[in-house]
C-alpha positions in Angstrom: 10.0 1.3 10.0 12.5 2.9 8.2 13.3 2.4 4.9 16.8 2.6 3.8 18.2 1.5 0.4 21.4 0.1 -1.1 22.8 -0.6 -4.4 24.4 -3.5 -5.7 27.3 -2.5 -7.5 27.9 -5.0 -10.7 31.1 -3.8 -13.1 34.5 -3.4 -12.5 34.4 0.1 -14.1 32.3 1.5 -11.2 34.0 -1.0 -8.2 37.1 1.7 -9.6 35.2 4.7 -9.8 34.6 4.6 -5.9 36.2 7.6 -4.3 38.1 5.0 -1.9 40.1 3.9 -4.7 40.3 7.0 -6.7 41.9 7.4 -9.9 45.0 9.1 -10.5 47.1 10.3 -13.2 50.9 10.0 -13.4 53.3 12.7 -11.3 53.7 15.5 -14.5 57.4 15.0 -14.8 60.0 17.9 -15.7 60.4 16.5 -18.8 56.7 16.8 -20.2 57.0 21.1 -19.0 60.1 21.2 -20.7 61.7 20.8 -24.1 63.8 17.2 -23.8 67.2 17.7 -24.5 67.9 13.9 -25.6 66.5 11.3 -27.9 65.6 9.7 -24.7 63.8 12.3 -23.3 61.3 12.8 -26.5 60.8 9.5 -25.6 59.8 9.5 -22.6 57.7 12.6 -23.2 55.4 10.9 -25.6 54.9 7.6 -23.6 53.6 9.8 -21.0 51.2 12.4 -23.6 50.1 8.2 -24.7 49.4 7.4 -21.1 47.5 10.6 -20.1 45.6 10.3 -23.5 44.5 6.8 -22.5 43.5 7.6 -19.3 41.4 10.4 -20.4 39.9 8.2 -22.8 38.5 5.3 -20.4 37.4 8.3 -18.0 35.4 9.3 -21.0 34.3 5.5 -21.2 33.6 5.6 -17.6 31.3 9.0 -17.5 28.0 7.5 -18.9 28.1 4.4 -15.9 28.4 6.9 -13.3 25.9 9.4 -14.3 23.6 6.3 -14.6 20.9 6.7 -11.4 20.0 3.8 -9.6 15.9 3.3 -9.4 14.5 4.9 -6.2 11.2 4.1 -4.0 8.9 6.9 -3.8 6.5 5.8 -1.8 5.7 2.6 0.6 6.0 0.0 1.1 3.0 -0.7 2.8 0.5 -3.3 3.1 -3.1 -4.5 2.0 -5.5 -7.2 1.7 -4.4 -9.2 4.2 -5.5 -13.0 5.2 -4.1 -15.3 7.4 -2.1 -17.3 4.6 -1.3 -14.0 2.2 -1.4 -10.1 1.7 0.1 -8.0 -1.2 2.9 -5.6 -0.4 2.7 -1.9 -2.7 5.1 0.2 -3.7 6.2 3.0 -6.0 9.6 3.9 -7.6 10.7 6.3 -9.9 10.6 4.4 -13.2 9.5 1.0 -14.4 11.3 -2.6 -13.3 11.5 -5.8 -12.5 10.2 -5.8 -8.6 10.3 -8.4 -5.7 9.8 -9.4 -2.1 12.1 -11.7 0.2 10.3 -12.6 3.1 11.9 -15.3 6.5 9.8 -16.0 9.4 11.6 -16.0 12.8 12.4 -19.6 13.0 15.0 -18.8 10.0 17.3 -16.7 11.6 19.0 -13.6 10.3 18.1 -12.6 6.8 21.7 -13.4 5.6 21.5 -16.7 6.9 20.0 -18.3 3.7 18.8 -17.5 0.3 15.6 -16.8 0.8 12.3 -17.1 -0.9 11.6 -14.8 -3.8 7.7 -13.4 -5.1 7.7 -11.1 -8.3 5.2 -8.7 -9.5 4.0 -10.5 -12.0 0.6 -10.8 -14.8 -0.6 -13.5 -16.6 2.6 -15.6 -16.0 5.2 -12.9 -16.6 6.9 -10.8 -14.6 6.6 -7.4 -15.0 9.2 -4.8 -16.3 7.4 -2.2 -17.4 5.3 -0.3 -14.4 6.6 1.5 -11.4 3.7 1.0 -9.1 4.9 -2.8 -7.8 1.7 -4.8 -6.4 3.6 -8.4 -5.0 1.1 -11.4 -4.2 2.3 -13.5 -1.4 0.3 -16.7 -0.8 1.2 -19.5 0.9 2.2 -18.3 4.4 1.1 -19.7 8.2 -1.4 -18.0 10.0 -0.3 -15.9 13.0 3.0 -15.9 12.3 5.4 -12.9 12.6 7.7 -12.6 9.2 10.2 -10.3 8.5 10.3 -8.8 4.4 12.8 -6.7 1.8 11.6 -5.2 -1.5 13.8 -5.1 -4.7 13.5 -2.8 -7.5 15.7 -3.5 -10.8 15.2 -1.5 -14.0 15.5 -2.1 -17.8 18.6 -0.5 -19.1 18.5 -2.1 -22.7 15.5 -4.3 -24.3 17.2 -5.2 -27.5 14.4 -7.6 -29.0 12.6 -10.7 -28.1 13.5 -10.9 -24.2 16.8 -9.8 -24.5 17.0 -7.9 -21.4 19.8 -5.8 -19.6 18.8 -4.9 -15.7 20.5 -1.5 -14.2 21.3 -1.2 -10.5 19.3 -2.7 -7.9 17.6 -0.7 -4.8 16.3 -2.7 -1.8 15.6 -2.6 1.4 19.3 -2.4 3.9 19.3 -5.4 6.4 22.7 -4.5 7.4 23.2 -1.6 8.5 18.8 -1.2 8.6 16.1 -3.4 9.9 13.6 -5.6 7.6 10.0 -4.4 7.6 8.0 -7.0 9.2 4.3 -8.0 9.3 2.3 -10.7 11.3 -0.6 -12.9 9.3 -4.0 -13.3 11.0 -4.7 -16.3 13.3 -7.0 -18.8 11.6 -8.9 -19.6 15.0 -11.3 -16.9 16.7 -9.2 -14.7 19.2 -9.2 -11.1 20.6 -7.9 -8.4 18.1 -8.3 -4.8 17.7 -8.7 -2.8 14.8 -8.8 0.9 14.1 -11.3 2.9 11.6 -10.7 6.1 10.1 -12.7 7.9 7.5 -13.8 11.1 5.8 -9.9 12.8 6.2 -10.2 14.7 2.6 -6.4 15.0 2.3 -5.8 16.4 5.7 -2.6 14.5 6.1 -1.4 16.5 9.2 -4.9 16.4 11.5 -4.8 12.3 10.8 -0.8 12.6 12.5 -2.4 14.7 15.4 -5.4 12.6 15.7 -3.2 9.4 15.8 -0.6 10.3 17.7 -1.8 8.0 20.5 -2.7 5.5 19.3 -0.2 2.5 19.5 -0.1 0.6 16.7 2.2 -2.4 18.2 -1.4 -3.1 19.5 -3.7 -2.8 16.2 -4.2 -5.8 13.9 -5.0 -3.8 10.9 -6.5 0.3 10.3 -9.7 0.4 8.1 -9.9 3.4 5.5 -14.0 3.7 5.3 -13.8 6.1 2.5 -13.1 9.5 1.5 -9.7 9.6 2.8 -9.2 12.3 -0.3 -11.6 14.4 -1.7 -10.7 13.6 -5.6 -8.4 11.8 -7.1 -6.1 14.1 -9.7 -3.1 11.8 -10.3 -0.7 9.0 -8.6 1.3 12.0 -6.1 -1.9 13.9 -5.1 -2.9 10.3 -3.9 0.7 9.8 -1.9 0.3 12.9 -0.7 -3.3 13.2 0.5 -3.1 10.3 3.3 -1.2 7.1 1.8 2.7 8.3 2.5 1.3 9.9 6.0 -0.1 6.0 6.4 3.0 4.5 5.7 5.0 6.8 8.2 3.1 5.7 10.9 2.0 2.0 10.4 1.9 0.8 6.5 5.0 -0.8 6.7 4.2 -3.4 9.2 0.2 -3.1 9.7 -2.0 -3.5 6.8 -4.6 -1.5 5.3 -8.3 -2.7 4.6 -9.6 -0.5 1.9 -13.2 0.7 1.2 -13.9 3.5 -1.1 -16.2 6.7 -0.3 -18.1 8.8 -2.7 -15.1 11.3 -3.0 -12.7 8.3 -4.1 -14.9 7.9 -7.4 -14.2 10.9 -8.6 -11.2 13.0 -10.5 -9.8 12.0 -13.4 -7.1 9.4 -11.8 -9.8 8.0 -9.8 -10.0 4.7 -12.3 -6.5 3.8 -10.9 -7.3 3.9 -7.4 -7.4 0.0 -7.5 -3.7 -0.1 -8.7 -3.0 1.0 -4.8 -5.3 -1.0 -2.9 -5.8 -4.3 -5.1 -7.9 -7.2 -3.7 -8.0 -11.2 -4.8 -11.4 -10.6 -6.4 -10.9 -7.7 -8.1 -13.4 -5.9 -6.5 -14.4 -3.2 -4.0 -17.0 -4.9 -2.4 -15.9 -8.5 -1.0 -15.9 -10.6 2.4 -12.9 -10.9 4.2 -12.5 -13.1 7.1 -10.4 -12.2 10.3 -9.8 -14.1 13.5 -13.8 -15.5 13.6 -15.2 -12.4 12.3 -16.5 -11.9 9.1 -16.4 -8.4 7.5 -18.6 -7.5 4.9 -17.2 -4.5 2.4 -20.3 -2.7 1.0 -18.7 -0.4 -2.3 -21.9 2.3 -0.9 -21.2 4.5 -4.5 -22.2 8.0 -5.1 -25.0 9.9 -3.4 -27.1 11.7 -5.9 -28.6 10.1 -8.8 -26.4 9.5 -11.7 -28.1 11.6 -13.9 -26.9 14.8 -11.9 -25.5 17.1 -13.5 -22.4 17.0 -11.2 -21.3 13.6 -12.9 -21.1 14.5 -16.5 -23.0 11.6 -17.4 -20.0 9.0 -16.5 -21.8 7.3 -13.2 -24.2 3.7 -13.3 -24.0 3.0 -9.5 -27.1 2.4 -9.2 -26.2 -0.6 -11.6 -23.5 -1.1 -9.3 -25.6 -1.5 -5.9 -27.8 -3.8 -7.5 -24.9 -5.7 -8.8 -23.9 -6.0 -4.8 -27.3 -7.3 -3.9 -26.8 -10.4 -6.2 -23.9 -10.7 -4.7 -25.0 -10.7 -1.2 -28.1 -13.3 -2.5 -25.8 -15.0 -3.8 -23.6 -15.8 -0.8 -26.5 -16.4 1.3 -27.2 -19.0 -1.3 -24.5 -20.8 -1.1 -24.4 -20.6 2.8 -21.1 -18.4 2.6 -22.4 -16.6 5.6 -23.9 -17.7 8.6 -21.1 -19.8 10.3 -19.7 -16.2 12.0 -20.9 -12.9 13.4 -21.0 -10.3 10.6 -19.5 -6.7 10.9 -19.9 -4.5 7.7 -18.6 -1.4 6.5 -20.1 0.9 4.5 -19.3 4.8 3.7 -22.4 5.9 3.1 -25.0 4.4 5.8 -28.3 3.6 4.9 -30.4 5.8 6.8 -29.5 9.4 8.8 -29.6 11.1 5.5 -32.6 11.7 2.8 -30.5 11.3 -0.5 -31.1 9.4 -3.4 -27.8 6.8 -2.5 -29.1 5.6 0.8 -32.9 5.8 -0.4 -31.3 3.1 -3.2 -29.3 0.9 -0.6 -32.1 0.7 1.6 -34.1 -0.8 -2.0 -31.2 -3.2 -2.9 -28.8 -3.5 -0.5 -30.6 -3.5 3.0 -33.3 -5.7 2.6 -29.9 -8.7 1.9 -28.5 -7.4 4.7 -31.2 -7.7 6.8 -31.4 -11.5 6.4 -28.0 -12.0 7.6 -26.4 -12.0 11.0 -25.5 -8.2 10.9 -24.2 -7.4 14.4 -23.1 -3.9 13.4 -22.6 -1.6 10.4 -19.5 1.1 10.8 -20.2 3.9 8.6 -18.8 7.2 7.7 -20.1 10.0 5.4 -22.3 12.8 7.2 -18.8 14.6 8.7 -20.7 14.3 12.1 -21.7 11.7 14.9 -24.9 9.2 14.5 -26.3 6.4 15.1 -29.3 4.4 14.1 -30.5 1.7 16.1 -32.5 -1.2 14.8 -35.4 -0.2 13.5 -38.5 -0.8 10.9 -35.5 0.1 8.1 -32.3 -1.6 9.2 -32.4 -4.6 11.9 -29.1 -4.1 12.9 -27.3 -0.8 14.8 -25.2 1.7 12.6 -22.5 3.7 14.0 -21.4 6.6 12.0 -17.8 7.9 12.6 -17.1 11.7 12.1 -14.7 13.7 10.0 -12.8 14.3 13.2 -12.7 11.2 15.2 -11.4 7.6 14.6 -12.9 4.0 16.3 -10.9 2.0 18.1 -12.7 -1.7 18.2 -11.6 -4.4 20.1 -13.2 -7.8 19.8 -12.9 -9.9 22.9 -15.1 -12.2 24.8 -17.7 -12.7 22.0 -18.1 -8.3 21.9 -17.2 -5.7 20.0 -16.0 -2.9 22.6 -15.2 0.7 20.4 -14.2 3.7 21.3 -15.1 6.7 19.3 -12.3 9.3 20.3 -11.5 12.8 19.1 -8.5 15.2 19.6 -10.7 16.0 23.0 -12.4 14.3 25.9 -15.6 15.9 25.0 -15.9 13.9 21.2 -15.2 10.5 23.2 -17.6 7.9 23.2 -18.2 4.1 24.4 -20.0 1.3 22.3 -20.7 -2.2 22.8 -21.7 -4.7 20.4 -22.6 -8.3 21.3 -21.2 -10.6 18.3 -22.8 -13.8 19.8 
């Protein structure tokens, strides 16, 4: 979906600096090129100088509200952590404001029928002014239901004191002359839905165009990022511009993201903000997330070598960090969290196919929890190659590894999990199929 933007046009001073109405000066008369020859035409000459001056003065007035620049979206919007009652809608602008969504569902007719509901970007009870990367909560929706949204972005011109707060021009989505994005919640009840898995990209924006350009995403529920989409994280526009604005061109807007990080996405020196972009209702990587009688299980897999290589300049615990999942996992299995549904997890790293020291340590911590659960499959990514590890004395459950190269295409229907592993060429494609009963 295109996004076009608008802006909302608040003073008189600029409703008459609009080339349509134009401002003019006074015809120059004979009488102001020439000396007057009467009382009366001295006169007339300086009520005219008196004029002129005064309209050169209110231009002068006028200058610093038209140089004033409306606040522009850089990147998105696009959508993450998705339910079927709620997601969050991300986007970017040039400089900090006050940012909101307006979101109608189809029974409310066009979006200029009615005021319509407004959710803020807010913290800890206010909203908030003073970022430019806009993360909006929307709870309180009905599942499977097809709504149409807007964003607004207003910026501070003048914070006296206290809260004394003057907003600048608005920017927002056009759904006049443009269309309103639009997004569909999950279903609450079990039914057939596809999703799509990519992984291991490392910033080729481009090859992920090429290798999706068939894929129809009218038909795909929501795209899984399985890690390493870049291959460091050096700052907010090496991020937009490694895969993220590429996502939104082809599906962002109107399909959401489900984020899990690789081993590439912990490291650079903006990695720590990565969760700015993809923010979840726990706070955390690792989480459940339920979809349409599925239940998918988000393994945060870490780093790969021990965190006392040299390579991590002493800044890494994940080994901490897997262990920290493991309780987690006990946890849930304690309080009967899981069980009720068949359980699909994701993981970057898998657990076996590779004789490093981060799947030796998942299959210590991690696995064992896994094991006691009803696993039907674990989608992996990683090794920048095909595999696959059936159940075996390590793992009880199978683990399909995608490539750098490749994407899966998974449909879930009739109580299976039918994916297609498919490359730029026939020769990469393969067939799986996973019983979920």
């Amino acid at each position: 979906m295109h996004l076009s933007t608008y802006y909302y046009q608040y003073s008189v001073a600029q409703k008459c600096a609009k080339p349509s109405l134009g401002i003019r000066f006074l015809p120059t008369c004979s009488t102001v090129l020439h000396r007057p020859s009467s009382k009366k035409g001295r006169s007339l000459t300086r009520k005219t100088k008196s004029l002129k001056m005064k309209r050169l003065i209110f231009l002068a007035m006028l200058l610093p509200l038209l140089s004033a620049k409306a606040i522009k979206v850089t990147h998105g919007p696009y959508i993450c952590d998705m339910d079927s009652t709620g997601l969050t809608i991300v986007w970017v602008t040039d400089k900090p404001g006050r940012a909101w969504v307006e979101i109608a569902d189809d029974s409310m007719g066009h979006f200029y029928g009615k005021e319509r509901p407004r959710y803020y970007a807010t913290l800890h009870g206010r909203r908030l002014l003073t970022d430019s990367v806009h993360c909006v909560r929307i709870d309180g929706l009905k599942p499977d239901t097809h709504y149409r949204y807007r964003i607004f972005s207003e910026p501070v011109e003048k914070w006296k004191y206290d809260d004394w707060i003057t907003y600048g021009k608005i920017t927002a989505t056009d759904v006049w002359r443009g269309k309103p994005h639009e997004f569909r919640t999950f279903p609450v009840q079990p039914r057939d839905f596809t999703f799509l898995v990519l992984n291991d990209i490392h910033e080729r924006a481009d090859f992920m165009k090429e290798l999706c350009k068939n894929v129809d995403f009218n038909k795909v529920d929501f795209v899984l990022l399985n890690g390493d989409m870049s291959s460091r994280i050096n700052s907010q526009d090496h991020l937009f511009q490694a895969y993220i604005d590429s996502c939104v061109s082809m599906f962002a807007t109107r399909v959401p993201i489900l984020f899990n990080r690789g081993n590439h996405e912990l490291r650079g020196p903006f990695a720590d903000n990565l969760y700015r972009y993809f923010p979840t209702r726990t706070g955390k990587y690792y989480r459940l997330q339920h979809v349409c009688g599925v239940d998918f299980l988000f393994i945060d897999s870490g780093e790969d070598k021990p965190d006392s290589d040299i390579e991590y300049s002493g800044i890494t615990e994940y080994d901490a960090y897997r262990e920290e999942q493991a309780k987690w996992l006990r946890e849930m299995q304690a309080n009967k969290t899981l069980g009720r549904y068949p359980v699909v997890a994701f993981s970057h790293m898998p657990p076996t196919l590779e004789d490093w020291h981060g799947p030796y340590h998942m299959q210590k911590t991690i696995v064992p929890e896994l094991n006691k659960m009803n696993v039907k499959v674990m989608l992996s990514g990683h090794l920048h190659r095909y595999g696959y590890e059936k159940p075996g004395e390590i793992i009880n459950f199978p683990n399909l590894v995608n490539s750098n190269n490749t994407y899966l295409l998974c449909q879930v229907k009739g109580g299976k999990m039918e994916v297609d592993y498919v490359g730029l060429n026939s020769k990469e494609k393969k067939h799986f199929t996973f019983p979920l009963k």
